[in-house]
C-alpha positions as CSV (number, residue, x, y, z in Angstrom):
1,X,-9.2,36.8,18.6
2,X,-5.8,37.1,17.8
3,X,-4.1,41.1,17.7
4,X,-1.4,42.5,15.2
5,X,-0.2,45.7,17.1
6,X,1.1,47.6,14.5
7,X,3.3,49.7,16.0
8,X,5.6,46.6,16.4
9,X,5.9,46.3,13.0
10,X,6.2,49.7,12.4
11,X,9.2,49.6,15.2
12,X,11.0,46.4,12.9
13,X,10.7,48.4,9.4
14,X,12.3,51.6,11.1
15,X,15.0,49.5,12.8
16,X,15.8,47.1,9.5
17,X,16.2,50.9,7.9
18,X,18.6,51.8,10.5
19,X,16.1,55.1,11.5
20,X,15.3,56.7,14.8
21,X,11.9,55.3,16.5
22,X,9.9,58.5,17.4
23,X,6.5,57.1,18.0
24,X,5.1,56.8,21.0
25,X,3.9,53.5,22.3
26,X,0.9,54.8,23.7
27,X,-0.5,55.5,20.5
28,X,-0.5,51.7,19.3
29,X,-3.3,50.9,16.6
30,X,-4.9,47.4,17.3
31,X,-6.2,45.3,14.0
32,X,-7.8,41.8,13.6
33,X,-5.7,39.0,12.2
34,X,-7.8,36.5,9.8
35,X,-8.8,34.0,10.8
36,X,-7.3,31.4,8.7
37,X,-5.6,30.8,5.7
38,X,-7.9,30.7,2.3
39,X,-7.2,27.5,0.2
40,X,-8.7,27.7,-3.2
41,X,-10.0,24.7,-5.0
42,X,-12.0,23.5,-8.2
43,X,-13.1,20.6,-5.8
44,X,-15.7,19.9,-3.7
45,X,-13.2,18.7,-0.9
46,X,-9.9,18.0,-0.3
47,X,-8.9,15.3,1.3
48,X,-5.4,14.9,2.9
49,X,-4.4,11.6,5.1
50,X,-1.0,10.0,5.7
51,X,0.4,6.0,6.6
52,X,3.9,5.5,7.8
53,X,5.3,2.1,9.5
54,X,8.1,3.1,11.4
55,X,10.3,0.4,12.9
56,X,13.0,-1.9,14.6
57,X,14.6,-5.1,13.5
58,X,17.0,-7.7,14.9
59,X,17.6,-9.6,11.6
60,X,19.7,-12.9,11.7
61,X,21.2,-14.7,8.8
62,X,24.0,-17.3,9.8
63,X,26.1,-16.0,12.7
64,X,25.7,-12.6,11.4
65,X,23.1,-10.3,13.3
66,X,21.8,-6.5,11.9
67,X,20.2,-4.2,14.5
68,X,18.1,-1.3,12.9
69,X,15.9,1.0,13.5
70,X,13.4,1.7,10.0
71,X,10.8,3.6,8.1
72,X,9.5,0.9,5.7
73,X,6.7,3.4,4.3
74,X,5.5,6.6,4.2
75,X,2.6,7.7,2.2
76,X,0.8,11.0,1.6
77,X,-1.8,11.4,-0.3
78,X,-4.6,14.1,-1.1
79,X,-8.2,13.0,-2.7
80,X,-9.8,15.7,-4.8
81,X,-13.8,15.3,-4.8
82,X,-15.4,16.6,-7.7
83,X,-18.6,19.2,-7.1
84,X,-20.4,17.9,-9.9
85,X,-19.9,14.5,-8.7
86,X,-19.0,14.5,-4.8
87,X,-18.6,10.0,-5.2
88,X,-16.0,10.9,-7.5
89,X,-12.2,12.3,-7.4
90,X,-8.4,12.3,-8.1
91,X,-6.1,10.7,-6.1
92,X,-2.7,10.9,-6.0
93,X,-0.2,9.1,-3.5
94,X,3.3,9.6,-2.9
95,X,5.7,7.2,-1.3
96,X,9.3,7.0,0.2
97,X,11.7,4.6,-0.4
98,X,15.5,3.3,-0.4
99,X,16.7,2.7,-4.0
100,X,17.7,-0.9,-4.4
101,X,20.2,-0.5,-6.8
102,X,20.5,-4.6,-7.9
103,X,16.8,-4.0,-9.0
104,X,17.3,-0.6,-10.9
105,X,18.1,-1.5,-14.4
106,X,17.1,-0.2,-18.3
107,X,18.9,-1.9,-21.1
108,X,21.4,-3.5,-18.8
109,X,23.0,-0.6,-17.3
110,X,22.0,0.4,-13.7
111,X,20.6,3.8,-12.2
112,X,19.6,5.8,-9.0
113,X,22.3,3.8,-6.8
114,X,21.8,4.5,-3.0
115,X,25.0,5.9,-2.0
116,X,24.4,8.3,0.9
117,X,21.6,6.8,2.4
118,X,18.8,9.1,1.3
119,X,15.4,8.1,0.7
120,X,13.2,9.1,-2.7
121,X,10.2,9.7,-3.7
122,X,7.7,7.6,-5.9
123,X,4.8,8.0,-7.3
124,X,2.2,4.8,-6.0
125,X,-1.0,6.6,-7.3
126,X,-2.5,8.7,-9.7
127,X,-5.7,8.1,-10.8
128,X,-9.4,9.3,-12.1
129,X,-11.8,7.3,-10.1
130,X,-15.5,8.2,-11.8
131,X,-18.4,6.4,-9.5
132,X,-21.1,4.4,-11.6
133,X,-20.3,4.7,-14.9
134,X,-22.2,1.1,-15.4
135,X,-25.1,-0.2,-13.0
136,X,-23.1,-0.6,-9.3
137,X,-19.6,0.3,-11.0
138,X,-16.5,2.6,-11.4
139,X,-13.9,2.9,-12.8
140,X,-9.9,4.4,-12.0
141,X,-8.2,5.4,-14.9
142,X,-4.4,6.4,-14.5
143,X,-1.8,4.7,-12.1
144,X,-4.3,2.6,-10.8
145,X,-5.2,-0.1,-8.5
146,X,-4.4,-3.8,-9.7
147,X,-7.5,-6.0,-9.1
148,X,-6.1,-8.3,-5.9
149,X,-3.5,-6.8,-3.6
150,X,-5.7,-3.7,-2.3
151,X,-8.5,-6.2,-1.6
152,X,-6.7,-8.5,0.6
153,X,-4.7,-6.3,2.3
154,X,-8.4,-4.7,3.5
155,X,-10.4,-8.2,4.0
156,X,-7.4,-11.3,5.0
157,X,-4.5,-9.7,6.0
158,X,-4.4,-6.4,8.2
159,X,-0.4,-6.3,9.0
160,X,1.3,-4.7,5.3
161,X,3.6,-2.9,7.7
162,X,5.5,-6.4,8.3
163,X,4.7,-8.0,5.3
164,X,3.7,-8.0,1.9
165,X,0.7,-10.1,0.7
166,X,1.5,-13.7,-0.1
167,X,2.0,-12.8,-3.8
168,X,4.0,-9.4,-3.1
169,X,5.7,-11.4,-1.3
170,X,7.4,-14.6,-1.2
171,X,6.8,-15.5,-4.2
172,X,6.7,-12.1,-5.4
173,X,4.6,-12.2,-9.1
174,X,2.9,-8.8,-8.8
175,X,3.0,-5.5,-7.0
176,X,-0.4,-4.0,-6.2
177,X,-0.1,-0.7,-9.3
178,X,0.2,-0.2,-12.7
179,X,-0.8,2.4,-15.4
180,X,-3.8,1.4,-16.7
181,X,-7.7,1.1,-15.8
182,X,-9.6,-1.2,-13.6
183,X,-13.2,-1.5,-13.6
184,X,-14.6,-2.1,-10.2
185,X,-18.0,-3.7,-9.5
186,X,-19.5,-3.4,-5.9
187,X,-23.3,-5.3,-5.0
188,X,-24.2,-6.8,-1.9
189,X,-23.3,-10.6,-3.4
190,X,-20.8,-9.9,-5.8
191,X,-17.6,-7.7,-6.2
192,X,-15.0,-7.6,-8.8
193,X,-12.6,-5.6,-10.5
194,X,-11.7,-5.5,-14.2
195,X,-8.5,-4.1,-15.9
196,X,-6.2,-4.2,-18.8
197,X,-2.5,-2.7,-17.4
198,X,1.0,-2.1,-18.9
199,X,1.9,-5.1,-16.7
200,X,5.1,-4.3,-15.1
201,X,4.1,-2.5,-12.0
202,X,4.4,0.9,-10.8
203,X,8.2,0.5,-9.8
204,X,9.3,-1.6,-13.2
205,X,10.0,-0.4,-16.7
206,X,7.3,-1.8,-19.4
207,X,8.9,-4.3,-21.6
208,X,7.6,-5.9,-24.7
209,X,4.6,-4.9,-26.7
210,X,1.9,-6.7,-25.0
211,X,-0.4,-5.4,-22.1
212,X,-1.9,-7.2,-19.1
213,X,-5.4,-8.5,-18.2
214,X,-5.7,-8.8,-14.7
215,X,-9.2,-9.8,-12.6
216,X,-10.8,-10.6,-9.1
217,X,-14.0,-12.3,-8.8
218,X,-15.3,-12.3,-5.5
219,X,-18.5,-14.1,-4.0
220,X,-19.4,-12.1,-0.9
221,X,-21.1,-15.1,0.8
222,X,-22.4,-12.7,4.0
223,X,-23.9,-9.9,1.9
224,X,-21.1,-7.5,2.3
225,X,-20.0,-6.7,-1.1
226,X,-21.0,-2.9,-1.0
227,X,-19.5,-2.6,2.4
228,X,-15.6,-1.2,3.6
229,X,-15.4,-4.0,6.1
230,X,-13.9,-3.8,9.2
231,X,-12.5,-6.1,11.8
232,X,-15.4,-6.4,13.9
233,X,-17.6,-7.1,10.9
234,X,-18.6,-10.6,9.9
235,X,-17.9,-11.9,6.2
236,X,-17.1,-14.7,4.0
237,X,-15.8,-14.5,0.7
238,X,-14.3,-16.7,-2.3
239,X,-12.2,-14.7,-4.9
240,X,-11.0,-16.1,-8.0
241,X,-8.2,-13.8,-9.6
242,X,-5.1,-13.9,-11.7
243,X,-3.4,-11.9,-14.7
244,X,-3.0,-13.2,-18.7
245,X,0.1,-10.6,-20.2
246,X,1.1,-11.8,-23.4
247,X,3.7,-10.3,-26.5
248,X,6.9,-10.4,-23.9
249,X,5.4,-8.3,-21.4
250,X,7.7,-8.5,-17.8
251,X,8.4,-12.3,-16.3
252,X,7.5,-13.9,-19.5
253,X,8.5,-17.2,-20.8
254,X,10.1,-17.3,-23.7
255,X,6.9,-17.3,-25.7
256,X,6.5,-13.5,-24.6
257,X,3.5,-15.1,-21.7
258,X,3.0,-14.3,-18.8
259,X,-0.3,-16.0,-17.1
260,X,-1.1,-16.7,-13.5
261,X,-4.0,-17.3,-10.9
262,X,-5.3,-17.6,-7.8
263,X,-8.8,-18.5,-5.2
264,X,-9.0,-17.4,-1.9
265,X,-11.0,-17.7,1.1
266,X,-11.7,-15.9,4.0
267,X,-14.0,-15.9,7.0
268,X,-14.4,-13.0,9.8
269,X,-16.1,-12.7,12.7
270,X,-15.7,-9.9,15.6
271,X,-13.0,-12.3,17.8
272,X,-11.1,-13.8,14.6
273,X,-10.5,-14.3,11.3
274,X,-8.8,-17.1,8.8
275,X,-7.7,-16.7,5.8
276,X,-6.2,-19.3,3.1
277,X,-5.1,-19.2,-0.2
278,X,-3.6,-21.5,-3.3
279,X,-1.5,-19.9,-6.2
280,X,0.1,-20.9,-9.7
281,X,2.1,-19.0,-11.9
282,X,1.6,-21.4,-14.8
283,X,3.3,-19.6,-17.6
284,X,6.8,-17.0,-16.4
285,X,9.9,-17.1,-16.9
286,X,12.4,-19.1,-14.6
287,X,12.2,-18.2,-11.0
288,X,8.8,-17.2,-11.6
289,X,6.6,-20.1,-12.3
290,X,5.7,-22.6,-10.1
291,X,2.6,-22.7,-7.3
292,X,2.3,-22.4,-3.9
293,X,-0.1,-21.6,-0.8
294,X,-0.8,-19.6,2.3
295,X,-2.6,-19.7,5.6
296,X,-3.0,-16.4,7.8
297,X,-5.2,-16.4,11.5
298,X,-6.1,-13.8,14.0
299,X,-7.9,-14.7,17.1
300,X,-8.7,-11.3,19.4
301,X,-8.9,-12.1,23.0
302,X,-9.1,-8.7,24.3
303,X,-10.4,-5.9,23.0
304,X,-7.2,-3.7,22.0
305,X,-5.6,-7.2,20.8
306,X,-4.7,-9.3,18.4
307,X,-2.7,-12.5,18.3
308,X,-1.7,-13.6,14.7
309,X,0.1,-15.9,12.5
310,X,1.0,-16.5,8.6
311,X,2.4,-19.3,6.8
312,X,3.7,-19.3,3.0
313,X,4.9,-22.3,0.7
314,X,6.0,-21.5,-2.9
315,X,7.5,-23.9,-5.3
316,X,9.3,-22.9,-8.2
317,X,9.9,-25.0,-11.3
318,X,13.4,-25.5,-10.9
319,X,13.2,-27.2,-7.4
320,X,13.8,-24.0,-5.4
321,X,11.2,-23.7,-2.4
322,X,10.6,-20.9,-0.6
323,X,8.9,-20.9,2.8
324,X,7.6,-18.2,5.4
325,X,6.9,-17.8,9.0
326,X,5.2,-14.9,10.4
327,X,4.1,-14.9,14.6
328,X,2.7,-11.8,16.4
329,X,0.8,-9.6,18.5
330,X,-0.8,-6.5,18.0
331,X,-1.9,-3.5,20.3
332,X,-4.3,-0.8,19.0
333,X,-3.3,2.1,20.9
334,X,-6.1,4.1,19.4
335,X,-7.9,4.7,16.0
336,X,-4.5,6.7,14.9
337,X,-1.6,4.3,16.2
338,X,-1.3,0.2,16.3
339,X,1.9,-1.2,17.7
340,X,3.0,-4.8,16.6
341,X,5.7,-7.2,17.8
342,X,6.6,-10.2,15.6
343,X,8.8,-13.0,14.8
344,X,9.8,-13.6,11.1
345,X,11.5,-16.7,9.3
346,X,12.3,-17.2,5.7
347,X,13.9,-20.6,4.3
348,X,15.0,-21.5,1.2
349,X,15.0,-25.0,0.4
350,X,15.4,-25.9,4.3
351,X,18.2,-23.0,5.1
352,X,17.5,-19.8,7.1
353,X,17.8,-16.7,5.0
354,X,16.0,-14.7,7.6
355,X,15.5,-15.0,11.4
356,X,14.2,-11.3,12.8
357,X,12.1,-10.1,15.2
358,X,10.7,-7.0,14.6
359,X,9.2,-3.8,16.5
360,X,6.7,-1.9,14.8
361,X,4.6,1.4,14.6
362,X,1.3,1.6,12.1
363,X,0.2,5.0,11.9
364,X,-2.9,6.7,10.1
365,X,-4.4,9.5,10.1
């Protein structure tokens, strides 16, 4: 058990008042310290846990070459379980960024421009999750998950600290929250989740009058729809999902819609995993429409490691096709820490826009 010798003190508030120290040090008076700090809470639990993915690049384009070290993400974020309810909660989750200022723009006029190389703040999540509100579903009301991204990140692609999902990504039609709610279905056979959204993403500005319905239907072929699966657990599932925005909401066509979908499969098994997918954007405005697919593998030799490999092909409707190439190995270090090394190519229409390898450091906790 920790001490506090008083005297000390005593000796510090005589000195800071520029007085005489007359007490003895032989007649020190010993006390107990607490033991901890008190935290005070209308919930059950707190929850606090953080991600980061810290990195290096060598990034190519042409004869030019960028070396870089990196810190593509850092998230914090704090779960408040309810006593009443322990299945349900508030989460909120904060995340770093750099400001791209090309993207920042309201009403034509542009904002936030990184000038000093600082990094903000955003807020990725902050919603009321309530547990079975209907038979075998909840529901997250607030800045809330959208139905797909979350779901593949956690069942056919395990490496969002190199890449964005295939539709994050290359051909980039969605990011993975919006303000909203999403109704989310979990049985042994069947998942889903079910939401109506603002429809322009968490870092976009809401535009036209419309909102967004946006889906997953997924057939859990192996039983594991209740289940957080892991990679050592077996599954197979087939999703269906998309979004239907409509009244001008953002990347619609002239006719204020916005409508695209998708179907996926996946299979897992303890030593590997493959993954495909086809997608369309059948109604967006140019440089958004057009269709596309992706093929992502992992075989695990070893356990620790994990050799992997991603391929994406997106054509736009005005000719413009974009193509990815992802190759890499990854080393779990333990439960906390996962170290990657990877080789990434993007094309346009045939021409190099990216040639990097990259060095990478996943870590949870």
């Amino acid at each position: 058990m920790k001490k506090i010798v008083l005297s000390m003190v005593a000796v510090a508030s005589v000195a800071m008042a520029g007085g005489d120290i007359e007490a003895p040090l032989s007649k020190q008076v010993e006390v107990e310290a607490p033991k901890g700090t008190t935290v005070k809470s209308k919930a059950l639990v707190l929850k606090f846990s953080g991600t980061h993915y810290l990195g290096f690049v060598s990034d190519s384009a042409g004869d030019d070459t960028e070396n870089y070290f990196e810190t593509r993400r850092n998230y914090f974020q704090v779960k408040a379980y309810f006593k009443e309810d322990p299945k349900s909660y508030f989460r909120i989750t904060m995340d770093t960024h750099h400001i791209d200022d090309s993207k920042q723009e309201i009403n034509g006029t542009k904002f936030g421009k990184d000038i000093d190389g600082s990094w903000n703040v955003r807020l990725k999540y902050a919603y009321l999750y309530l547990d079975n509100i209907l038979p075998s579903t909840g529901i997250e009301i607030g800045q809330a998950h959208r139905p797909w991204i979350d779901y593949e990140e956690h069942h056919g692609w395990f490496y969002r600290s190199i890449s964005k999902t295939f539709i994050e990504g290359t051909p980039d039609l969605v990011n993975s929250s919006d303000l909203g709610f999403n109704f989310k279905t979990k049985t042994d056979y069947f998942s889903s989740e079910l939401g109506v959204f603002n429809g322009s993403g968490y870092h976009g500005v809401k535009s036209g009058k419309g909102l967004s319905g946006e889906w997953r239907l997924t057939a859990n072929l192996l039983g594991t729809g209740k289940k957080h699966v892991h990679k050592h657990d077996a599954y197979a599932d087939v999703s269906f999902f998309g979004q239907y925005g409509t009244n001008g909401i953002k990347n619609a066509n002239a006719d204020g819609d916005y409508v695209w979908y998708g179907v996926h499969a996946v299979y897992n098994q303890e030593s590997f995993l493959i993954a495909a997918q086809y997608l369309k954007s059948d109604k967006a405005k140019e440089g958004k429409a057009g269709d596309g697919w992706s093929v992502n593998a992992e075989i695990r030799p070893m356990d620790k490691i994990s050799i992997f490999g991603k391929y994406d092909d997106f054509t736009l409707d005005n000719d413009t096709e974009k193509k990815r190439t992802i190759a890499g190995i990854g080393y779990q270090y333990n439960k906390n820490v996962e170290f990657i090394v990877n080789y990434d190519k993007k094309e346009v229409n045939d021409k190099t826009t990216r040639d990097a390898v990259m060095l990478t450091a996943e870590v949870k906790w």
